[in-house]
C-alpha positions in Angstrom: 1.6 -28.2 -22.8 1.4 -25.1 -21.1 4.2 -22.7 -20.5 3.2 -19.9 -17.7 5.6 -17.0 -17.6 4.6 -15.2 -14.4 7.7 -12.4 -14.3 7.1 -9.9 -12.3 3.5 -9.4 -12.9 0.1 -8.7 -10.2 -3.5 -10.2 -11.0 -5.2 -8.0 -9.5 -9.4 -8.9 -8.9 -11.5 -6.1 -9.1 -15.1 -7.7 -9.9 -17.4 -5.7 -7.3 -20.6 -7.9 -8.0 -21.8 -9.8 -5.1 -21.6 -12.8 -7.0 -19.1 -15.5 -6.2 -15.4 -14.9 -8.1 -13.4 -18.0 -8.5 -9.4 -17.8 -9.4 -9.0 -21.3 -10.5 -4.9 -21.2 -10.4 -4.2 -24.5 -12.2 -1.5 -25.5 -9.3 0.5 -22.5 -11.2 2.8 -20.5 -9.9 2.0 -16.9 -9.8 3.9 -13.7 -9.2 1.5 -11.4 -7.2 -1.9 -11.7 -6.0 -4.8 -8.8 -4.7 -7.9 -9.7 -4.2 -9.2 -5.8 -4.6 -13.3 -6.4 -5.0 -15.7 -4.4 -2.7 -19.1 -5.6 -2.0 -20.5 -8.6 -0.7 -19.2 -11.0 -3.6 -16.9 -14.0 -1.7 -13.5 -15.0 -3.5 -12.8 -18.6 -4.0 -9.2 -19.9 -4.4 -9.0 -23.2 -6.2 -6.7 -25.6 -6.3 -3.3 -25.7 -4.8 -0.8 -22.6 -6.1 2.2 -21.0 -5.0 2.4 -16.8 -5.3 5.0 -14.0 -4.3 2.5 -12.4 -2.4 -1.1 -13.0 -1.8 -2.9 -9.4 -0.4 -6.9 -9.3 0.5 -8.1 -6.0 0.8 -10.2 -5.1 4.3 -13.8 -6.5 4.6 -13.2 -9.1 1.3 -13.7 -13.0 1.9 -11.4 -15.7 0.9 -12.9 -19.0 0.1 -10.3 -22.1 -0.1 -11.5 -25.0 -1.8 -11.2 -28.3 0.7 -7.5 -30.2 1.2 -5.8 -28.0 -1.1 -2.9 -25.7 0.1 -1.7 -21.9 -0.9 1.8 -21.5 -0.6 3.0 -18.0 -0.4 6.2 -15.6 0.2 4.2 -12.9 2.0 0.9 -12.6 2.9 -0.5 -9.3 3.2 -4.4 -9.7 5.0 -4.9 -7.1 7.5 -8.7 -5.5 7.8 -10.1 -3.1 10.7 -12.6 -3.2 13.3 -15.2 -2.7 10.5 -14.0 -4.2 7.5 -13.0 -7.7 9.0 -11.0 -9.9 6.2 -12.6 -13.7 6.1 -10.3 -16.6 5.6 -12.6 -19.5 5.3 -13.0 -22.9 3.2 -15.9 -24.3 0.7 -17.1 -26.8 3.0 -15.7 -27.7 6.5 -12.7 -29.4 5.4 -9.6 -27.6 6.5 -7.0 -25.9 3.4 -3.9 -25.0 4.3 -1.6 -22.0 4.2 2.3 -22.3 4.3 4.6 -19.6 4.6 7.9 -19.9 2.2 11.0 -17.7 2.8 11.5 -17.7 6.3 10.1 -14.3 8.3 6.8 -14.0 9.8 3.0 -13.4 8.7 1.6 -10.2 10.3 -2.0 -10.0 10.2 -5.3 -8.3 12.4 -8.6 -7.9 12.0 -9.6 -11.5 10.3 -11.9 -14.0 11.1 -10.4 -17.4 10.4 -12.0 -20.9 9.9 -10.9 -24.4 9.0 -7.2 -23.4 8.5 -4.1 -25.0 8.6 -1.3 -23.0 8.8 2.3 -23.6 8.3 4.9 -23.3 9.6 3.5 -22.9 12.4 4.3 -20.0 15.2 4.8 -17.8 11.9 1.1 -16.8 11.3 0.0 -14.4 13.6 -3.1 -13.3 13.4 -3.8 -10.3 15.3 -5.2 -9.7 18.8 -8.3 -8.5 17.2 -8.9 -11.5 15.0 -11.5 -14.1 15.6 -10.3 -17.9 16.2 -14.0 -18.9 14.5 -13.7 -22.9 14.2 -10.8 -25.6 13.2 -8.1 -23.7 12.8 -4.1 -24.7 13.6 -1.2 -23.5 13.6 -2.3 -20.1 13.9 -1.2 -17.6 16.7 -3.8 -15.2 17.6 -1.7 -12.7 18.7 0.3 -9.8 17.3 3.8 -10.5 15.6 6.6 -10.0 17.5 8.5 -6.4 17.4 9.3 -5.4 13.5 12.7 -6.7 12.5 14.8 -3.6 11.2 16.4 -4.8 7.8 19.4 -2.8 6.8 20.7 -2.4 2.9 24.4 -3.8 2.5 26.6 -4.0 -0.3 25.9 -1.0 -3.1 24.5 -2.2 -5.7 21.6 -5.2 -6.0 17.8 -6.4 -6.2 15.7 -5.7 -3.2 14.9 -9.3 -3.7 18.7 -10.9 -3.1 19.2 -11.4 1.0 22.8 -10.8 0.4 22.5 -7.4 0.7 20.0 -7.4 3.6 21.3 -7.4 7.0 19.9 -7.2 10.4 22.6 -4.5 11.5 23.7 -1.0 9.6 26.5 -2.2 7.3 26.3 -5.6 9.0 27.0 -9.3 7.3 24.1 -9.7 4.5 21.8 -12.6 4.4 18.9 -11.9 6.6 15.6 -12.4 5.1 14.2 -9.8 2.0 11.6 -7.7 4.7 8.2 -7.7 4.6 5.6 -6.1 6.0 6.4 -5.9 9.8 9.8 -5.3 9.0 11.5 -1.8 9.2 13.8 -1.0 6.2 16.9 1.1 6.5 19.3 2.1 3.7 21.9 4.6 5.6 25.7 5.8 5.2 27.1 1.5 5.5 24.6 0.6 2.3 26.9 1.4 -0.3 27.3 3.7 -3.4 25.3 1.6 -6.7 22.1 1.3 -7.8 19.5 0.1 -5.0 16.7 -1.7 -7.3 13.3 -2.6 -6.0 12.4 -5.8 -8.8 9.8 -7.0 -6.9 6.7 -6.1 -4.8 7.9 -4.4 -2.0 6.8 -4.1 1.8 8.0 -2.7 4.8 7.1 -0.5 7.8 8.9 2.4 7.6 11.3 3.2 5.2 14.1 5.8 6.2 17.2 6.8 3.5 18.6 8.8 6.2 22.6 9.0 5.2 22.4 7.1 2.0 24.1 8.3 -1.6 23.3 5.5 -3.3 20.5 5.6 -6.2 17.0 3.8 -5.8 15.8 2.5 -8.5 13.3 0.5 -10.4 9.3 -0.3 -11.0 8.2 -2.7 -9.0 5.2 -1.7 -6.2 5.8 -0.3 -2.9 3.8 -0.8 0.4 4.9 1.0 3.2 2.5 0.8 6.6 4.8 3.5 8.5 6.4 6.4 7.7 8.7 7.6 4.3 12.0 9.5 5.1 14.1 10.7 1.6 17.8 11.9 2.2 19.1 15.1 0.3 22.1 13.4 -0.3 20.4 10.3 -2.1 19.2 9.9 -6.2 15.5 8.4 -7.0 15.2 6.9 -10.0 12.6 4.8 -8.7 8.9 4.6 -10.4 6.9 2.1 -9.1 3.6 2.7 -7.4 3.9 3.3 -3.7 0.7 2.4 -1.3 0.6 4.1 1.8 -1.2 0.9 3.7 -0.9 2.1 7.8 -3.8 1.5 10.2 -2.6 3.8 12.7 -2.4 7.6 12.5 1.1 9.4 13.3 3.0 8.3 10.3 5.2 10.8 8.8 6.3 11.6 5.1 9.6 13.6 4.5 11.2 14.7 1.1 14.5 16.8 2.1 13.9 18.1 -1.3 13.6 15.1 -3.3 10.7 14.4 -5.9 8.7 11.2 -6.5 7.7 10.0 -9.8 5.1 7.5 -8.7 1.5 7.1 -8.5 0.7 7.4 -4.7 -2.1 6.2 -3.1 -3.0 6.3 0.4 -5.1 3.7 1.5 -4.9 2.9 5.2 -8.0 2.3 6.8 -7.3 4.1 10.6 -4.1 5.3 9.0 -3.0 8.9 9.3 0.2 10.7 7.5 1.2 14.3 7.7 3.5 16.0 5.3 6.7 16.9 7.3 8.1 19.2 3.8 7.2 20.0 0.1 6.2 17.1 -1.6 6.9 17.2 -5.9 5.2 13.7 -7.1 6.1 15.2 -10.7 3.4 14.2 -13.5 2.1 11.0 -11.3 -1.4 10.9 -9.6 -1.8 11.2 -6.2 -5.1 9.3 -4.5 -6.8 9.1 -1.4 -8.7 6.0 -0.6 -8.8 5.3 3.2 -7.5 7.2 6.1 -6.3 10.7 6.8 -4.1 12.7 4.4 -2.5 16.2 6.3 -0.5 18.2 4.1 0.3 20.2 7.3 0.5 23.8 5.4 3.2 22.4 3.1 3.4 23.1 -0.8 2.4 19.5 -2.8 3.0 19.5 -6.8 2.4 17.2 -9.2 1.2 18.0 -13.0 -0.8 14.8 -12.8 -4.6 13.9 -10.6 -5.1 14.8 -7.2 -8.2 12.5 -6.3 -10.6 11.7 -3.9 -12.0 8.1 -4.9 -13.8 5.1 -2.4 -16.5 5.1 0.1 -13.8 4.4 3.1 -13.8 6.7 5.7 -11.3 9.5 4.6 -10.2 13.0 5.8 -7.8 15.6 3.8 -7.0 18.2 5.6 -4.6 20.7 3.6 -3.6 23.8 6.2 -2.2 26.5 4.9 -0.8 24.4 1.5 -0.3 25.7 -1.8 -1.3 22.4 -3.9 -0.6 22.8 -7.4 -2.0 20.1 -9.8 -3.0 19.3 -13.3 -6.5 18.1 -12.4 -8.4 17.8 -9.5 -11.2 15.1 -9.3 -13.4 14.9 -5.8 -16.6 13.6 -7.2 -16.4 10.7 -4.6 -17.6 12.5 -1.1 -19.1 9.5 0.7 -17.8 9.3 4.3 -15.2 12.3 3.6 -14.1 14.7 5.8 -12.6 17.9 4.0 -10.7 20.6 5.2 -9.8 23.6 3.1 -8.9 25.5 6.0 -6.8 28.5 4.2 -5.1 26.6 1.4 -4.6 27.7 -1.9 -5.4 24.7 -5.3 -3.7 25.7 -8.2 -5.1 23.9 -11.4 -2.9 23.8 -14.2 -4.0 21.9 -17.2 -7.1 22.5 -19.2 -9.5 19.7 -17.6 -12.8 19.5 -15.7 -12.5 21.0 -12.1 -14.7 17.9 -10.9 -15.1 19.6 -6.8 -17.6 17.0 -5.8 -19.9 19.7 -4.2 -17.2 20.9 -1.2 -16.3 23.7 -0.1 -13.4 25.2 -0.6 -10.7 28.3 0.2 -9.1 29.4 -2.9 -8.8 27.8 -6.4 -7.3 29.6 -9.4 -7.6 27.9 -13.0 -4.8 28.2 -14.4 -4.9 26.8 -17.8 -6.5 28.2 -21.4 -10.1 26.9 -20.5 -11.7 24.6 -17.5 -15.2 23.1 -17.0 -16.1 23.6 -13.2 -18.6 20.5 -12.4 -20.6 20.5 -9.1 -22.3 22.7 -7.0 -19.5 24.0 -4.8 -18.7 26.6 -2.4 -15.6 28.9 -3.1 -14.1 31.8 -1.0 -12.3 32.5 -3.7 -12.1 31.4 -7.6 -9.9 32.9 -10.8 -8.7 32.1 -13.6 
């Protein structure tokens, strides 16, 4: 007599004990899945479910119990050379996988055991994934070439293929993208409202030559690069992850502010700041990967912090960042660069400095605590 009203919602694991977790689904469908947990703790999946999207985080391991099957929109699995993501089942029974929604399953760096995945020649794997035991329909390669996905038709739902097509201001109907797929909204999109209702994902997403407004709450991976248009309106305030693996991504504003907690989290991944970034009041984090602010101004009356044990390198140039706290009491495996860069606190909040050294810092507000044992070249208030 259950009634299960999923919406729009994530259930996110975050359990770091390295005990063993079990989601016991019910044979419910569910919106969004993230099996965040660090440590050594294994995840097991029981029973047959059906989710939007099922994400694993680098270096976690997914236990499926035996003969049941996962059936999922997107599935977003992709670890590093260090941090390899297990897909693996109870015993030595095979589960199975199956891919709903058409479009492909991009993947690397997992180590995959009894599987059965369907359709197949739509899971692929990665080159640098391990073929471990019993596995089929599984293609241990990379996915072909990213499919660009072009926005048609003004106004709509991210979610709604009639206003995705696979040519700028071509016939709609192509597939909602997904991870490996590069998403353009350009001068043929359309005036309206643009709205993302649903978790989002996408390579790189470019507004270049779009009017139109983008809108809504819904989360946001991008694993490439972020270009804004002057010409465009944001009314958009979901959280964006900046997910890349490799480093020469790029993230351009042409003068247009964010309102979204940002966090960059892409083991391997690198992004440089190509102009002044305003993420207004919202948080801005750095997990994994390397974060260049390339001697451009960042502002944002909200957390600038440093958080994880991933490696992780800021480098800020020549930037003016202007914040209302900074917090970067987590200094395992970082690499920071003050270089000649100027941090501008300006609410009354702990300065937490995590022991760094740094250029110039000026407190700005009534009063501050300054925790930690750092090195300034210069500090005011």
């Amino acid at each position: 007599n259950l009634t299960f009203n999923q919406n729009a919602s994530t259930i996110k694991l975050t359990n770091n004990s390295a005990t063993l977790k079990t989601f016991r689904g019910g044979g419910l469908t569910y919106y969004d899945f993230w099996n965040a947990t660090q440590g050594t703790g294994k995840v097991l999946i029981a029973g047959s479910n059906i989710f939007n999207d099922f994400k694993i985080d680098a270096g976690r391991t997914a236990q499926f119990t035996n003969g049941t099957n996962q059936t999922v929109n997107t599935f977003t699995a992709i670890g590093t050379a260090v941090s390899t993501i297990t897909l693996e089942s109870l015993t030595a029974a095979v589960f199975t996988l199956t891919k709903s929604g058409g479009g492909a399953v991009s993947s690397d760096y997992l180590s995959i055991s009894s599987s059965v995945a369907n359709p197949p020649d739509t899971w692929y794997a990665g080159v640098n994934s391990t073929n471990a035991v019993n596995n089929t329909g599984w293609t241990f390669t990379a996915a072909p070439a990213g499919a660009n996905r072009y926005w048609v038709g003004g106004t709509g739902n991210w979610s709604d293929t009639a206003h995705w097509s696979t040519a700028s201001g071509g016939a709609g109907g192509a597939s909602v993208p997904t991870a490996s797929d590069n998403v353009r909204f350009d001068a043929n999109s359309g005036g309206g409202t643009a709205t993302v209702n649903q978790a989002a994902y996408c390579i790189d997403l470019d507004f270049t030559g779009y009017t139109g407004t983008f809108a809504g709450a819904s989360a946001l991976s991008i694993y490439g690069s972020l270009t804004l248009d002057a010409g465009m309106s944001r009314t958009y305030t979901g959280a964006i992850t900046f997910a890349a693996t490799a480093v020469g991504k790029t993230l351009t504003f042409n003068g247009k502010a964010l309102a979204s907690a940002v966090t960059f989290n892409g083991m391997d991944g690198g992004w440089t700041l190509q102009d002044a970034w305003n993420n207004g009041a919202s948080n801005i984090t750095l997990t994994a990967g390397t974060l260049d602010t390339n001697g451009q101004t960042l502002t944002t009356t909200g957390i600038v912090s440093i958080s994880g044990t991933a490696p992780r390198t800021l480098t800020l140039g020549a930037s003016t960042l202007n914040c209302g706290t900074w917090t970067g009491t987590t200094i395992t495996n970082l690499t920071f660069n003050a270089d000649t860069s100027i941090i501008k606190v300006t609410a009354a909040t702990t300065f937490n400095g995590g022991n760094l050294t740094y250029n110039e810092v000026q407190l700005n507000s009534t009063a501050h605590t300054v925790a930690g044992t750092n090195t300034f070249d210069v500090l005011t208030r």
